[in-house]
TIRO-68251 format. One record per residue (C-alpha): x, z negated, y; residue number from 1; residue in three letters. Coordinates in steps of 0.02 Angstrom, whole numbers. Example, Ala and Ser with C-alpha at 12.3 -4.5 7.8 and 13.67 -1.06 7.14 Angstrom:
// TIRO-68251
<rec <615, -390, -225>, 1, ALA>;
<rec <684, -357, -53>, 2, SER>;
// end
This chain:
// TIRO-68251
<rec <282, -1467, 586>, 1, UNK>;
<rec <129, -1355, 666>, 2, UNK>;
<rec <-6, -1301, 532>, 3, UNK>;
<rec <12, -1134, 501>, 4, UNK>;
<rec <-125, -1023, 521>, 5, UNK>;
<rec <-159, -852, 404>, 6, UNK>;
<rec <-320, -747, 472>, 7, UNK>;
<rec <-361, -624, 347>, 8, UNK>;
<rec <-458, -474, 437>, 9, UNK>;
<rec <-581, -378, 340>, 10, UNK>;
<rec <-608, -542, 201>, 11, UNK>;
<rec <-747, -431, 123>, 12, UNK>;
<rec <-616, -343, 1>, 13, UNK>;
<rec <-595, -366, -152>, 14, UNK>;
<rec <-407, -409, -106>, 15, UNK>;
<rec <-483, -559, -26>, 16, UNK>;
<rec <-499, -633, -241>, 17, UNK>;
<rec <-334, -583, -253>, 18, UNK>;
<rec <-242, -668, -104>, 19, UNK>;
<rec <-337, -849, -151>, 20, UNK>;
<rec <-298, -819, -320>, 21, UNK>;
<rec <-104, -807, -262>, 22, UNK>;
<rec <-101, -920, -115>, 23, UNK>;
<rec <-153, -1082, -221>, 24, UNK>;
<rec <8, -1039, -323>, 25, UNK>;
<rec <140, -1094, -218>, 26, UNK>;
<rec <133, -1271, -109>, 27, UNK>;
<rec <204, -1189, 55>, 28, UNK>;
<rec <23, -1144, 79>, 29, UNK>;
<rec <-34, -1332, 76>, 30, UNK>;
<rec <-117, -1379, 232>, 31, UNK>;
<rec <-122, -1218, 318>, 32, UNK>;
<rec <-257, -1153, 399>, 33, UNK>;
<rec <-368, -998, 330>, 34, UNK>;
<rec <-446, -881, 421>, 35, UNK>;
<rec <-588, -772, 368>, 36, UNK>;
<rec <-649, -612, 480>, 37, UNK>;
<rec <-787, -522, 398>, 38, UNK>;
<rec <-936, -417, 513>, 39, UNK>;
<rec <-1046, -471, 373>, 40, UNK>;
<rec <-1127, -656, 389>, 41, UNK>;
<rec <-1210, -682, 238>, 42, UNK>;
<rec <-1036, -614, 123>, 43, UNK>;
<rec <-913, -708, 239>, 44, UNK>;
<rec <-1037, -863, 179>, 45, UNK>;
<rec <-982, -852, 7>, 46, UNK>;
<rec <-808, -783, 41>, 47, UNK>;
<rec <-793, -972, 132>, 48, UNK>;
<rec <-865, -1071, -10>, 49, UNK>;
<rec <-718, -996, -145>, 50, UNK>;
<rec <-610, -1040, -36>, 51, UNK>;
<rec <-677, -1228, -7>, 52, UNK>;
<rec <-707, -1247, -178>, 53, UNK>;
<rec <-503, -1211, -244>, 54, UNK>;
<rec <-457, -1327, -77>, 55, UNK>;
<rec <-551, -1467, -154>, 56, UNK>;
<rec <-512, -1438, -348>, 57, UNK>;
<rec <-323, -1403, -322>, 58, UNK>;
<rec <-300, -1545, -165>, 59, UNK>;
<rec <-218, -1415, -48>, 60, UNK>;
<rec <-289, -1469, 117>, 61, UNK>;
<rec <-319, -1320, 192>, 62, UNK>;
<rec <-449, -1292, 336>, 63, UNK>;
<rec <-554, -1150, 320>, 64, UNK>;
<rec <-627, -1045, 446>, 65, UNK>;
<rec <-758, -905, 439>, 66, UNK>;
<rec <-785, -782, 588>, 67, UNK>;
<rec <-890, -631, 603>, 68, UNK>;
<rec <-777, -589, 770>, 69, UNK>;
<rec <-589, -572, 748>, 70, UNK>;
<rec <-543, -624, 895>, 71, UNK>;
<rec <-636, -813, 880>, 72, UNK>;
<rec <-492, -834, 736>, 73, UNK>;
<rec <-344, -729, 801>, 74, UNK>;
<rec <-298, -898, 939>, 75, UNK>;
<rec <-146, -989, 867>, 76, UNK>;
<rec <-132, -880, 709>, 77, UNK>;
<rec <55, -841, 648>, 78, UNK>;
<rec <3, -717, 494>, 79, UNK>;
<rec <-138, -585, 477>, 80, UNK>;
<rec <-172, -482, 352>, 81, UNK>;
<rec <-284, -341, 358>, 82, UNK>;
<rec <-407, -268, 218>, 83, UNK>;
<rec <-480, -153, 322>, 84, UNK>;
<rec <-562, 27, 275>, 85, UNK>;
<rec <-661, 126, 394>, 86, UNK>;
<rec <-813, 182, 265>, 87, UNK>;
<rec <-673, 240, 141>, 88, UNK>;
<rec <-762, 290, -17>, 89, UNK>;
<rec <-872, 402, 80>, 90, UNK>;
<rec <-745, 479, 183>, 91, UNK>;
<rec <-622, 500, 39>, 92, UNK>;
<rec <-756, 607, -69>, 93, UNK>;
<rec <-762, 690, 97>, 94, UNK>;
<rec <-538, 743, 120>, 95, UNK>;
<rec <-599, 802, -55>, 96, UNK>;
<rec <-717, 931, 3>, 97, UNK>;
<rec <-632, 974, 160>, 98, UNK>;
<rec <-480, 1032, 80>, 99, UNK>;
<rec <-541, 1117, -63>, 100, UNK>;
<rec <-659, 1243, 54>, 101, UNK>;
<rec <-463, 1284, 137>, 102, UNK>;
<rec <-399, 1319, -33>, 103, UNK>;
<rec <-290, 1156, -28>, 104, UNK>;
<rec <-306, 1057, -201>, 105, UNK>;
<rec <-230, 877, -169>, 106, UNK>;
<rec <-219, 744, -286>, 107, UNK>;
<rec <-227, 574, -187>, 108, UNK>;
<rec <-309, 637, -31>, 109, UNK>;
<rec <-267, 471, 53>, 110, UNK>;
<rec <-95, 452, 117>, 111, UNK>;
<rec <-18, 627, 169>, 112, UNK>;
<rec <-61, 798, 219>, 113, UNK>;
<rec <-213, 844, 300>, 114, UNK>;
<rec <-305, 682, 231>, 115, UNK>;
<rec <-177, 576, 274>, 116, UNK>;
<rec <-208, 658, 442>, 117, UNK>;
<rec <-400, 620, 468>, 118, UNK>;
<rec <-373, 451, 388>, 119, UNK>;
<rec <-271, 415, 524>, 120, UNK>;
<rec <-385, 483, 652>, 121, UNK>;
<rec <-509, 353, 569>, 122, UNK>;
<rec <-388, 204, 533>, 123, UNK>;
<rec <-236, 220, 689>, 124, UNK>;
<rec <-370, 156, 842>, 125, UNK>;
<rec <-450, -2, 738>, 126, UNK>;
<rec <-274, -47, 689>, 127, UNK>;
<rec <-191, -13, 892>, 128, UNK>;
<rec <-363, -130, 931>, 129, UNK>;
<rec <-315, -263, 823>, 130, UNK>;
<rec <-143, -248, 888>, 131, UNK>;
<rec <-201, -260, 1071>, 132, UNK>;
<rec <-307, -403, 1038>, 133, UNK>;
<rec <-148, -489, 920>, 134, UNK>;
<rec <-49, -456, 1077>, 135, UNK>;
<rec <-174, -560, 1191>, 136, UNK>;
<rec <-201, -703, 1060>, 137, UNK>;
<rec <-52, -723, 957>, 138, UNK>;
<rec <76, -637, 1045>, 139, UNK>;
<rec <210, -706, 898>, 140, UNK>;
<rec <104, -659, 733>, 141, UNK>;
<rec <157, -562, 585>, 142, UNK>;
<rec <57, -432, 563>, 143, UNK>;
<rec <48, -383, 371>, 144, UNK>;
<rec <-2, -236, 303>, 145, UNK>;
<rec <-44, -136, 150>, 146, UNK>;
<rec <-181, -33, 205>, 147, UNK>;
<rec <-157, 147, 180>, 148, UNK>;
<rec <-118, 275, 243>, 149, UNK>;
<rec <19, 144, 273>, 150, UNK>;
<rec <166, 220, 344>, 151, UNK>;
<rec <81, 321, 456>, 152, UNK>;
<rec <-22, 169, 529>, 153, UNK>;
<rec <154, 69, 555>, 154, UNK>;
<rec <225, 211, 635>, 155, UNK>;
<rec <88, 196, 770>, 156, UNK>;
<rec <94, 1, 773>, 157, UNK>;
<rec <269, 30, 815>, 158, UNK>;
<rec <269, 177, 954>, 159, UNK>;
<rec <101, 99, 1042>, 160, UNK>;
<rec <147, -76, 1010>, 161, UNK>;
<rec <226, -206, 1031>, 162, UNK>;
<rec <156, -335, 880>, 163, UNK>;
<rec <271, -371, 757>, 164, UNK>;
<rec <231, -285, 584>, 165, UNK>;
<rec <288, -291, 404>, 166, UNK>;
<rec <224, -153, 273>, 167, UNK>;
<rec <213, -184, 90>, 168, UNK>;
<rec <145, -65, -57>, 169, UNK>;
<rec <136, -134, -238>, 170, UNK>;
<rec <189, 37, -309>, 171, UNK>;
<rec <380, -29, -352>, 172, UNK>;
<rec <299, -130, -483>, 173, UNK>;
<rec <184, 17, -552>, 174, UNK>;
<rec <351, 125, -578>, 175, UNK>;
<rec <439, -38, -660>, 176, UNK>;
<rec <275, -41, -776>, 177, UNK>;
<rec <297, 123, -836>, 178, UNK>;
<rec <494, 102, -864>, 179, UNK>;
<rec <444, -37, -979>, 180, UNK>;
<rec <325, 60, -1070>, 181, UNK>;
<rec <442, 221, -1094>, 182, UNK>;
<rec <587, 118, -1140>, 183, UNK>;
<rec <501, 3, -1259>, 184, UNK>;
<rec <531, -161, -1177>, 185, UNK>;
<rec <332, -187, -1155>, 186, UNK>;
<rec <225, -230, -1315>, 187, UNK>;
<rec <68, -241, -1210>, 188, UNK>;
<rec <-78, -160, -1304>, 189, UNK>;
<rec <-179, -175, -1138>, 190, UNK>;
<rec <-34, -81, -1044>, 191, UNK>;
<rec <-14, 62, -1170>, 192, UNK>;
<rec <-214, 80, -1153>, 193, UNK>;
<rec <-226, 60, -945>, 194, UNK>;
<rec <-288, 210, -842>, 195, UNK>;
<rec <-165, 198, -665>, 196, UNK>;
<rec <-323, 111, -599>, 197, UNK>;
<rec <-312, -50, -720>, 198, UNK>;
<rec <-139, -34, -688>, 199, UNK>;
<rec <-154, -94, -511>, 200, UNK>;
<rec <-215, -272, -572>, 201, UNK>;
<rec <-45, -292, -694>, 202, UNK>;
<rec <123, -344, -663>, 203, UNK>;
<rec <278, -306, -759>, 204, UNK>;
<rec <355, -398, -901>, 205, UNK>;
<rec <516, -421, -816>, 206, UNK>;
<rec <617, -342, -924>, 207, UNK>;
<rec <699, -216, -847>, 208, UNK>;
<rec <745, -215, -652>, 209, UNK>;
<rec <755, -73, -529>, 210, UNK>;
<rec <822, -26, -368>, 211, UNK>;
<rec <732, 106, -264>, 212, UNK>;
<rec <709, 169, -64>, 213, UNK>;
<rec <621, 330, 11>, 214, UNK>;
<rec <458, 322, 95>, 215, UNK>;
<rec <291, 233, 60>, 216, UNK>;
<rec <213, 318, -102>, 217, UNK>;
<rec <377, 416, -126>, 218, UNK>;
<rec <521, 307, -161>, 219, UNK>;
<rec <650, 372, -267>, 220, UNK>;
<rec <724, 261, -407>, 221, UNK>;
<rec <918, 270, -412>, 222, UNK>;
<rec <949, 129, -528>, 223, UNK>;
<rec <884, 47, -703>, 224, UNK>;
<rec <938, -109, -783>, 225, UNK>;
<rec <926, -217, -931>, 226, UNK>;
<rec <841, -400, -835>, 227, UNK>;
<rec <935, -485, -976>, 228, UNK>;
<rec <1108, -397, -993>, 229, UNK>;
<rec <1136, -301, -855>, 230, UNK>;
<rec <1143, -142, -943>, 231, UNK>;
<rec <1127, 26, -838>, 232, UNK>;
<rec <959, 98, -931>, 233, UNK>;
<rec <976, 272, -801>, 234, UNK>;
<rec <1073, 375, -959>, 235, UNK>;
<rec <940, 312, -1094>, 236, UNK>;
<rec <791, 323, -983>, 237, UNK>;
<rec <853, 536, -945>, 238, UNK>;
<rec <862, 566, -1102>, 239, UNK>;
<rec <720, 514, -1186>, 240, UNK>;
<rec <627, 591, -1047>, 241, UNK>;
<rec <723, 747, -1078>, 242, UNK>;
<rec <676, 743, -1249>, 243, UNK>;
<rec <489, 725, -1231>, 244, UNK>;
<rec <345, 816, -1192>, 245, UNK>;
<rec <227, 794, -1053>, 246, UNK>;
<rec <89, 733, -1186>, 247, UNK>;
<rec <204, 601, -1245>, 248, UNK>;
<rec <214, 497, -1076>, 249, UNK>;
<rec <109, 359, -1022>, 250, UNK>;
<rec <-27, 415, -942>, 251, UNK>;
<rec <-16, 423, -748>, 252, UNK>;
<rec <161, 455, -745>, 253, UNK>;
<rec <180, 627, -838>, 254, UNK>;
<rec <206, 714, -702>, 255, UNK>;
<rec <322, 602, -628>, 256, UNK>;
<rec <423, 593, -790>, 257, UNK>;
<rec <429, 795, -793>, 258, UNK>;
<rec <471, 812, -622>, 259, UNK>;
<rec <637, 694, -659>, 260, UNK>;
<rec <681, 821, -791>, 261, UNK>;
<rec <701, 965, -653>, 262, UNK>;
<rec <763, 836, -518>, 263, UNK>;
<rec <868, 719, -597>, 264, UNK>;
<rec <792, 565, -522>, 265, UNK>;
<rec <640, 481, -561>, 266, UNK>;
<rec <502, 442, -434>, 267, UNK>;
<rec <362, 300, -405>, 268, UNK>;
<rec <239, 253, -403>, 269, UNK>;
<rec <105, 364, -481>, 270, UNK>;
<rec <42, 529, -535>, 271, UNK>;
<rec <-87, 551, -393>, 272, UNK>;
<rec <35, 475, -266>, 273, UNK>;
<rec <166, 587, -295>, 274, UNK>;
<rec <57, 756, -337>, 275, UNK>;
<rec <32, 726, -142>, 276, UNK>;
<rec <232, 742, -72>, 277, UNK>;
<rec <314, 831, -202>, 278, UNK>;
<rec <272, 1025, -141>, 279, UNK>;
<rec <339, 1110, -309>, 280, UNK>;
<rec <167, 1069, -407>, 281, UNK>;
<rec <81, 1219, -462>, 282, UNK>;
<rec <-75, 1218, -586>, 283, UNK>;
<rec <34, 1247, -727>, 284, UNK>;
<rec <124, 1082, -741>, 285, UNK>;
<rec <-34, 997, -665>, 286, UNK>;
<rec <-115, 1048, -812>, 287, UNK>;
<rec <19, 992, -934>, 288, UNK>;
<rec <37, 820, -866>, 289, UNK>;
<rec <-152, 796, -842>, 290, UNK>;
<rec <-152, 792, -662>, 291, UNK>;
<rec <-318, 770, -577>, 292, UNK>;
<rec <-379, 710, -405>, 293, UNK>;
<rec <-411, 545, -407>, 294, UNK>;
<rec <-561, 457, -468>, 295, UNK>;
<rec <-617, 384, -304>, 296, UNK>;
<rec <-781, 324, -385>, 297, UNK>;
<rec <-681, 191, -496>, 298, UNK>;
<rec <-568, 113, -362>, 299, UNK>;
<rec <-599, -48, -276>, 300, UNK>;
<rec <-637, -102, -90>, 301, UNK>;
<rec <-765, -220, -10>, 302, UNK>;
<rec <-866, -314, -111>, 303, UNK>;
<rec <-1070, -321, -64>, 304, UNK>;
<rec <-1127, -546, -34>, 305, UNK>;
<rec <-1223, -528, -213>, 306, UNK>;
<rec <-1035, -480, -275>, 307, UNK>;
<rec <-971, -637, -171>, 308, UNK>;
<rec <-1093, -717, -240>, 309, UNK>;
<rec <-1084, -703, -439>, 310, UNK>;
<rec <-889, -736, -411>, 311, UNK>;
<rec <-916, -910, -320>, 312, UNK>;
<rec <-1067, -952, -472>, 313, UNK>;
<rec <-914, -884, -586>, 314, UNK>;
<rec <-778, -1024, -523>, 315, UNK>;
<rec <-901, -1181, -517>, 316, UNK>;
<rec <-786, -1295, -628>, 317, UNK>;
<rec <-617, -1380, -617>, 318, UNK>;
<rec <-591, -1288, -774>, 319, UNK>;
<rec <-626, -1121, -729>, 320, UNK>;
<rec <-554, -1129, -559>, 321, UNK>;
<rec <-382, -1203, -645>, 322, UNK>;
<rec <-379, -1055, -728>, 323, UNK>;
<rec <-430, -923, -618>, 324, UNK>;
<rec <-290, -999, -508>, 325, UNK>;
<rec <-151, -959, -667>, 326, UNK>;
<rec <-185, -800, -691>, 327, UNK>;
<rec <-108, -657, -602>, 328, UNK>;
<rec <-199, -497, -598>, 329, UNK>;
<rec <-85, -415, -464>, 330, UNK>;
<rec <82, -413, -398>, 331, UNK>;
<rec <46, -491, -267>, 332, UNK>;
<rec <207, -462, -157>, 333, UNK>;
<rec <104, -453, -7>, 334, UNK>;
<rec <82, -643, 4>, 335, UNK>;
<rec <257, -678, -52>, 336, UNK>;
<rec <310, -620, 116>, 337, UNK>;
<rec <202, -739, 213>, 338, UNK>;
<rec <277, -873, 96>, 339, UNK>;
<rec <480, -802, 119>, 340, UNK>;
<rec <441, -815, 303>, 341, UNK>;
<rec <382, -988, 305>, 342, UNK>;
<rec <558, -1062, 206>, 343, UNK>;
<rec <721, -1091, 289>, 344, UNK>;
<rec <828, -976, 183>, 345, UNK>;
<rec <834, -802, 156>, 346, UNK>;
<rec <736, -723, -9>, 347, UNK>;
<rec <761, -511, -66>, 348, UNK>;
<rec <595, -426, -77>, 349, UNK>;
<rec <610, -263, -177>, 350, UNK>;
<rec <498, -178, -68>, 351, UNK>;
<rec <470, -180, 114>, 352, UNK>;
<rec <396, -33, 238>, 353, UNK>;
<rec <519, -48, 400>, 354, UNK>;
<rec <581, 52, 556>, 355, UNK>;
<rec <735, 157, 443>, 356, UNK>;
<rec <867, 117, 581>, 357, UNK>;
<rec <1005, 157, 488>, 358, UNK>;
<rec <954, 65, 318>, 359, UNK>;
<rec <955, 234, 230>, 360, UNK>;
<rec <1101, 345, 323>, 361, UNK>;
<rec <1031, 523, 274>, 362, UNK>;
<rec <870, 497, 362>, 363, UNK>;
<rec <828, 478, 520>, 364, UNK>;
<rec <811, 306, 630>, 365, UNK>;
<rec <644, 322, 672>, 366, UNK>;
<rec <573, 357, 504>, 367, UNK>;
<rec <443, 226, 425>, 368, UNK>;
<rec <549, 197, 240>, 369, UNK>;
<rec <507, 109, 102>, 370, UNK>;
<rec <646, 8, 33>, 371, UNK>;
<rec <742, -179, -17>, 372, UNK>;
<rec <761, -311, 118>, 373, UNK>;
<rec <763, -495, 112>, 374, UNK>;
<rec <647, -627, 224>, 375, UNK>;
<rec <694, -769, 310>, 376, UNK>;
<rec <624, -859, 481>, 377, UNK>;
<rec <663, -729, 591>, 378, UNK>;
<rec <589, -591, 476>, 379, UNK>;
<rec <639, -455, 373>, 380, UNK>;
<rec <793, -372, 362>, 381, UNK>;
<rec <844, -191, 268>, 382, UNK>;
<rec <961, -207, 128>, 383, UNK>;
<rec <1081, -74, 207>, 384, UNK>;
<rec <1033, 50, 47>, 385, UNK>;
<rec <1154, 203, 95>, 386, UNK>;
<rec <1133, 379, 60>, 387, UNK>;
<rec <965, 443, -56>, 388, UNK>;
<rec <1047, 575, -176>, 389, UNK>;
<rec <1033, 734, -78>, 390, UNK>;
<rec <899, 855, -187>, 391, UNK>;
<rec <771, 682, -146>, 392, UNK>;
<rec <833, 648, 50>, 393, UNK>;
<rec <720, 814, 112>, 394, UNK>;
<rec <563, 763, 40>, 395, UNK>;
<rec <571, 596, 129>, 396, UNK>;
<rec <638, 648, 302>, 397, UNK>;
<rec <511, 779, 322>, 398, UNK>;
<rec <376, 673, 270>, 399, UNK>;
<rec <425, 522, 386>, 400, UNK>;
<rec <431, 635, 545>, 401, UNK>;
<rec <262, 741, 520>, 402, UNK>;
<rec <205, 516, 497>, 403, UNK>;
<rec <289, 503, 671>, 404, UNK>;
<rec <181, 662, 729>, 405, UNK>;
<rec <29, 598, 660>, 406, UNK>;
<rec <24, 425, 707>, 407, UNK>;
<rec <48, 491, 904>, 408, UNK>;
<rec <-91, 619, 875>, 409, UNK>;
<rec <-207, 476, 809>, 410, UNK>;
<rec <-146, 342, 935>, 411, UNK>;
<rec <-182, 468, 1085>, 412, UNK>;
<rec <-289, 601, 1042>, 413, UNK>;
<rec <-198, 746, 1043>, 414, UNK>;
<rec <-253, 905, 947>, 415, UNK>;
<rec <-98, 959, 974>, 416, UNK>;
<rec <16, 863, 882>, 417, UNK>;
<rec <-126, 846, 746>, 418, UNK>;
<rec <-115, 1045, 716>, 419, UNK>;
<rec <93, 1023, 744>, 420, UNK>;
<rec <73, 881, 605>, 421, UNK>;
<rec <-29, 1023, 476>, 422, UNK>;
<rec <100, 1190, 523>, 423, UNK>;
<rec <224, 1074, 461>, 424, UNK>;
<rec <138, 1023, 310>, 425, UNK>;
<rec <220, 1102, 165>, 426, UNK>;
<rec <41, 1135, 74>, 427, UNK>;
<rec <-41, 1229, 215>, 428, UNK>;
<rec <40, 1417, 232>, 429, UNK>;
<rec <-69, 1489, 373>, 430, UNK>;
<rec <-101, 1457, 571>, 431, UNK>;
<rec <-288, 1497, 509>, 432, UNK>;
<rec <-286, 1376, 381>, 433, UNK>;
<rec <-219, 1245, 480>, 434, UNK>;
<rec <-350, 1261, 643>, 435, UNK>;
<rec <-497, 1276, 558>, 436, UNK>;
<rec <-468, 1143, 432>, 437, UNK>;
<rec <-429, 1024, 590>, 438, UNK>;
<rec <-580, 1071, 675>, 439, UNK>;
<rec <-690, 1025, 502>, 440, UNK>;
<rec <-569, 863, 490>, 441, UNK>;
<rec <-612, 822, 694>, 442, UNK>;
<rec <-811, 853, 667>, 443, UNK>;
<rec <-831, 756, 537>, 444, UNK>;
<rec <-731, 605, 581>, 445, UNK>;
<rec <-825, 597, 742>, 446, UNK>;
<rec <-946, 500, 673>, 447, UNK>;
<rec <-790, 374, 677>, 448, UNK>;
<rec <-707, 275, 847>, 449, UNK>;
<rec <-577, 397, 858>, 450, UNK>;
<rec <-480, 449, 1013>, 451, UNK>;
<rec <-508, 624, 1021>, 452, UNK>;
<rec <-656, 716, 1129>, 453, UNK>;
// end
């Protein structure tokens, strides 16, 4: 059997901890090969030596590469993954900014609207590049992503390429997290106490299981169980949202709690996610449910080489690398796909980003969805999911096609469709609006390798 070979572009990130920490789990990894691509020498040095040191302790026999140029590691690679950001904590302070001087207050600023918009002006070319140079290379590689804004960058891997791509997005198990906690089913004091932040390095207890579809960083939740019996938790989990107040929540999910209330149907993952797609915010409930842009300053990315460098001086024991190894700070779905399509059978995922074509039957084909599937060989395929309940189906179709809009503006250049993509957006009320906060968005990102003049 070939060696497999997993390139991991942009190894700088902090996700880079997290995928060794997960890929020295599970023995389908032994004897691969692992590729690092990092611009930066002296980190990718370090980034290496982790990575050497868990070969030796744990006995895995992988080869390990390090390249400062992506395309000395993309030869003979069948999985990349992609940490990418293009100067992201600087230019998400800045979607800030730019919307508030329009009078447009968002929450996330990352994914949708008019920053999902000039993150895509920033993040579509690098990503068609590292497509073009896959296609060259590797012409059969998985290509697997969670950067963000993630369904917009798939829909432009998939209408100006031809690399094969899978999307993932741990926010299923953020929503399951908070299920737990409302329901009771998780003593965790550390849970009860997280800020959504921390709550990006946990996993849930298990205990309950749930079955939900839409669109990346809108999925709607249409059914709650008991793990152990079986039991549909939907009636209980209403009404004990019904009967509490916004206050009374965990926090980072008030809003989504109160919005179920008026909707019917719960929503995932997160308070600043949703605050993003679901148009019916106002001030008022923002203010009950403690709704607040996101605190950019306290989120991860790449990691400096003196950061490299204290984690490698961390892990310089069997002992402390055995247990590193153990622990599980993330759900780490991302690398369970790698792993379901290396086996012979076919394993569910709970949460895949595909081409809709037909999985969901009230949206549209060409719609990037969020949603079930399972993994085999040959890839993933949708769980055929049926209809969304029809008050949630809107949000989601219009929200996939303004994607489609956006990820052609992006891949070509096209003010056009860019100011198409903001009339459309269901924040922005005026022509005026719209063109002048695209020609603030377009100055400053041209700084940037974008495609527009």
């Amino acid at each position: 059997m070939k060696r497999k070979k997993i390139v991991i572009i942009g190894s700088g990130s902090q996700f880079t901890e997290f995928f060794l920490q997960e890929l020295f789990k599970f023995e389908e990894f032994k004897g691969c090969t692992l590729a690092f691509v990092d611009r930066k020498a002296d980190r990718l040095e370090y980034e290496v030596e982790l990575a050497n040191r868990i070969n030796k302790v744990l006995d895995y026999g992988l080869t390990v590469e390090g390249h400062t140029d992506r395309k000395d590691a993309l030869p003979n690679a069948d999985f990349i993954y992609c940490f990418i950001a293009v100067n992201s904590k600087e230019a998400w302070k800045k979607e800030f900014e730019l919307c508030n001087k329009h009078g447009i207050d968002p929450y996330e600023a990352y994914t949708v609207g008019a920053p999902g918009l000039n993150f895509s002006i920033r993040h579509v070319p690098v990503m068609l590049d590292i497509a073009a140079d896959i296609e060259k290379l590797c012409p059969g590689a998985w290509l697997i992503l969670d950067n963000n804004p993630l369904s917009r960058i798939l829909a432009a891997l998939e209408r100006h390429s031809t690399v094969k791509w899978i999307g993932y997005c741990n926010g299923h198990e953020m929503i399951q997290m908070a299920l737990e906690q409302l329901l009771g089913k998780d003593e965790r004091t550390s849970l009860r106490d997280a800020d959504p932040i921390e709550r990006e390095f946990m996993v849930p207890s298990g205990s309950v299981d749930i079955l939900l579809a839409g669109i990346n960083h809108l999925q709607w939740v249409t059914d709650i169980r008991d793990t152990a019996t079986g039991e549909d938790l939907y009636p209980q989990v209403m009404e004990t949202i019904n009967r509490m107040k916004p206050g009374d929540f965990p926090g980072g999910y008030r809003f989504i709690f109160e919005a179920a209330k008026r909707i019917g149907f719960i929503c995932s993952p997160a308070d600043n996610h949703v605050g993003d797609y679901l148009w019916f915010v106002d001030p008022t409930i923002a203010n009950q449910c403690g709704l607040k842009p996101y605190p950019v300053d306290q989120w991860f990315g790449g990691r400096l080489a003196n950061d490299w460098k204290e984690i490698v001086v961390k892990y310089d024991t069997e002992e402390a690398i055995k247990t590193y190894v153990s622990q599980r700070r993330i759900g780490w779905l991302s690398l369970q796909i790698t792993r379901y399509l290396l086996t012979s059978g076919q394993n569910y995922h709970p949460a895949l980003n595909l081409v809709n074509n037909g999985a969901i039957s009230n949206l549209t084909n060409d719609i990037i969805v969020e949603l079930p599937a399972v993994i085999g060989p040959d890839g993933p395929k949708a769980v055929q999911y049926g209809t969304l309940p029809e008050v949630t189906a809107p949000y989601c179709q219009l929200i996939g096609s303004i994607s489609n809009i956006v990820a052609d503006a992006a891949a070509t250049g096209s003010r056009k469709l860019a100011l198409q993509a903001l009339m459309l957006d269901p924040f922005i009320h005026s022509i005026s609006v719209a063109e002048a906060l695209l020609e603030d968005m377009l100055a400053y990102s041209r700084q940037y390798d974008t495609r527009f003049e």
